[in-house]
Backbone as CSV, one residue per row, in Angstrom:
resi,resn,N_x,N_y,N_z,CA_x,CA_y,CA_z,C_x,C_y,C_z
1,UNK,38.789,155.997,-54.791,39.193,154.688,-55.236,38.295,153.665,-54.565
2,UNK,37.872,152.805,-55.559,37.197,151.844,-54.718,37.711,150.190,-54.205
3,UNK,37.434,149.832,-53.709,37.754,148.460,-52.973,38.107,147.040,-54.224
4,UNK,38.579,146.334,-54.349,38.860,145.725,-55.585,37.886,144.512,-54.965
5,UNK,37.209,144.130,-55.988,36.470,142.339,-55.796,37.314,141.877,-54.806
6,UNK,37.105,140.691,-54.091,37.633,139.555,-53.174,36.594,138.518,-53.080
7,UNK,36.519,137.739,-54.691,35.963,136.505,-54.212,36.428,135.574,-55.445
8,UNK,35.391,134.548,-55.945,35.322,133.597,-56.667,35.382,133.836,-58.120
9,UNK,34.669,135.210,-58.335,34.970,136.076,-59.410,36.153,137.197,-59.690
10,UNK,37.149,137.261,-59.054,38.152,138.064,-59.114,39.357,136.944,-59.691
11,UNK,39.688,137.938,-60.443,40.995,137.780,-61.756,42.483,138.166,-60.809
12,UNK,43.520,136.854,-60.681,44.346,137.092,-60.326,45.508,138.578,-61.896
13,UNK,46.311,139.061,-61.121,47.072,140.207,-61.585,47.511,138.716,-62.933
14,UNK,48.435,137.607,-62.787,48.663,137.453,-64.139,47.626,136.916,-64.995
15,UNK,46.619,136.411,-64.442,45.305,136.058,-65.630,45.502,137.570,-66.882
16,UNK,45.156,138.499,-65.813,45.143,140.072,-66.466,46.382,140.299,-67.425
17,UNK,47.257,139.825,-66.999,48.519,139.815,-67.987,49.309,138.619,-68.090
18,UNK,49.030,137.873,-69.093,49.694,136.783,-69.262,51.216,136.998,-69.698
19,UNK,51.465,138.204,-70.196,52.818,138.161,-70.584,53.641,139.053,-70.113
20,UNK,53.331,139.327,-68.898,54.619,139.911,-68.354,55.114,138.670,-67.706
21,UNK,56.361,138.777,-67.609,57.358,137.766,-67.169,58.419,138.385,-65.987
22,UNK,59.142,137.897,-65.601,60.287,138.279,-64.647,61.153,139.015,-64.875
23,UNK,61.837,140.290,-64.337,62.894,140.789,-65.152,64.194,140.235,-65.399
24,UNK,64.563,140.205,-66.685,66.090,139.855,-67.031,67.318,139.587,-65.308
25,UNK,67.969,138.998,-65.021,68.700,139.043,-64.144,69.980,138.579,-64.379
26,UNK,70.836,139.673,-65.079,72.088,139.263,-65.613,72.858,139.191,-64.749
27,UNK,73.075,139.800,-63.608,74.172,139.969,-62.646,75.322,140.590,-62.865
28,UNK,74.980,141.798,-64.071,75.776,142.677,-64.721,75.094,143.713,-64.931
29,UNK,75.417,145.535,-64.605,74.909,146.237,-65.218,75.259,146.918,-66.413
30,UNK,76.075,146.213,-66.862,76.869,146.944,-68.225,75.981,146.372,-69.642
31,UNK,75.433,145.497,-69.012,74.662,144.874,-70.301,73.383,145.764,-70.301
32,UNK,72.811,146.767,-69.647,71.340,148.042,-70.050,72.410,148.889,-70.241
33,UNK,71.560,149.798,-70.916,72.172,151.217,-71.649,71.086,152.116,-71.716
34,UNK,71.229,153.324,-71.951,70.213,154.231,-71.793,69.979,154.223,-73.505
35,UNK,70.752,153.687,-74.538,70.192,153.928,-75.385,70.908,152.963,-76.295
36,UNK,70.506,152.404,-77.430,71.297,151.476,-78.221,72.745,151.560,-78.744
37,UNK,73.282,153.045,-79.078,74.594,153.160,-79.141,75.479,153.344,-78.137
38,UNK,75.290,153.246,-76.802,75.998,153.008,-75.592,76.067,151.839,-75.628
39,UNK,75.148,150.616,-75.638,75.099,149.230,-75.699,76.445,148.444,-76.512
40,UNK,76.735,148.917,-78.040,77.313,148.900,-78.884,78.878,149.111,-78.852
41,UNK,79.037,150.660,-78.097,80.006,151.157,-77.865,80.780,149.945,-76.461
42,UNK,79.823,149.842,-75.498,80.411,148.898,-74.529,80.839,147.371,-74.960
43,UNK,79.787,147.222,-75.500,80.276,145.532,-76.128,81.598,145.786,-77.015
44,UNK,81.857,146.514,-78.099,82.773,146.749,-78.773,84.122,146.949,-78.035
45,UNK,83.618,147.482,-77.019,84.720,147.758,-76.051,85.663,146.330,-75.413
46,UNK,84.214,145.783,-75.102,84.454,144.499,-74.239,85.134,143.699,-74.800
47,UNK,84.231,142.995,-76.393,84.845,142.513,-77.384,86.369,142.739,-77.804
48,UNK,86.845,143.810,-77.529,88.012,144.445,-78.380,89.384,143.854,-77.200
49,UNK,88.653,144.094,-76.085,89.723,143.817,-75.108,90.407,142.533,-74.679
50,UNK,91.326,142.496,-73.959,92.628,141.085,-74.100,92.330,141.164,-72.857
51,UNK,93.175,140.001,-72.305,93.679,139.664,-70.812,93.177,140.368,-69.743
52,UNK,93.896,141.169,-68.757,93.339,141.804,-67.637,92.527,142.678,-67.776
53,UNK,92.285,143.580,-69.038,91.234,144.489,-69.080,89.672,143.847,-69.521
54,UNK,90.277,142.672,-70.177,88.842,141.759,-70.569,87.975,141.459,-69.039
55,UNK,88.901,140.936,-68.452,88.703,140.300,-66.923,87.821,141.288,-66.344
56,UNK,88.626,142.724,-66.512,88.073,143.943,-65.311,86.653,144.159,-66.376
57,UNK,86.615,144.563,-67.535,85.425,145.155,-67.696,84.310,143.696,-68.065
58,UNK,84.178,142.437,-68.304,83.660,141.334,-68.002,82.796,141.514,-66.681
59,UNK,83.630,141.734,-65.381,83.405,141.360,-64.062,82.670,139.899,-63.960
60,UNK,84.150,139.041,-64.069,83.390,137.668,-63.938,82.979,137.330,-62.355
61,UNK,82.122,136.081,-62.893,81.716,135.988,-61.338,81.764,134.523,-61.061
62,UNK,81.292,133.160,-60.233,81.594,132.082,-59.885,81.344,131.436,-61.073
63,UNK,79.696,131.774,-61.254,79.165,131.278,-63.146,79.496,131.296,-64.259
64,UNK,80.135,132.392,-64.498,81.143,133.215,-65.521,82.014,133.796,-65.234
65,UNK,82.763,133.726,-66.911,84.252,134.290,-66.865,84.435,134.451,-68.523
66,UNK,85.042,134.823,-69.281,85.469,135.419,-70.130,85.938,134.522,-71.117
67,UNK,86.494,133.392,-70.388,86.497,131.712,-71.010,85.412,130.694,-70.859
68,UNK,84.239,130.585,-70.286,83.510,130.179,-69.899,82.986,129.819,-71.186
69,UNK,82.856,128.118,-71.413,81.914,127.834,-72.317,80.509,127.723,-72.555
70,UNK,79.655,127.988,-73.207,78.472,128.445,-73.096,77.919,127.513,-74.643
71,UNK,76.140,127.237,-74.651,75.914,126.616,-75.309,75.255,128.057,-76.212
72,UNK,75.544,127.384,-77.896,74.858,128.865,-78.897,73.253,128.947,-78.194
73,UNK,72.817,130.475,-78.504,71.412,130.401,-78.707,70.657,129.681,-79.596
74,UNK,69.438,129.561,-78.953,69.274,128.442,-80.512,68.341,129.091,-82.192
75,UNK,68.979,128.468,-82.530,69.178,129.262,-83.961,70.427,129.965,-84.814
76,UNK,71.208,129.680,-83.649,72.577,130.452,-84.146,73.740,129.541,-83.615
77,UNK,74.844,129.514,-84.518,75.745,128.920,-84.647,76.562,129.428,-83.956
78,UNK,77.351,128.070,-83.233,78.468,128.619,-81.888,79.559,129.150,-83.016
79,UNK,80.592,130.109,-82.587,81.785,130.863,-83.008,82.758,129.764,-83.125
């Protein structure tokens, strides 16, 4: 392996990639899935549920909660 440039001509790592970005940081791991119908199955789940089980599988936190109003994405119409 050889030594990488170190000067006036060396390309910082994001010049090289302009589009990687930061990873997602939901503060939930229920929102990744190993595959799209786990994803589905959990939301459906989530969705489906009332009162204390909404609460438990939610896991709200200071930011959120299960009532928490939120502005639509844009392009899409609030519920």
């Amino acid at each position: 392996m050889t030594d990488a440039p170190d000067g006036p001509d060396s390309l910082e790592l994001d010049e090289l990639m302009p589009w990687s970005v930061r990873p997602l940081r939901t503060g939930r791991s229920w929102v990744a899935g190993p595959d799209p119908a786990a994803l589905r199955a959990r939301w459906e789940r989530l969705a489906a549920a009332e009162g204390a089980e909404q609460e438990r599988l939610f896991r709200p936190s200071r930011s959120r909660t299960p009532h928490t109003a939120v502005a639509a994405l844009p392009g899409r119409s609030g519920r």
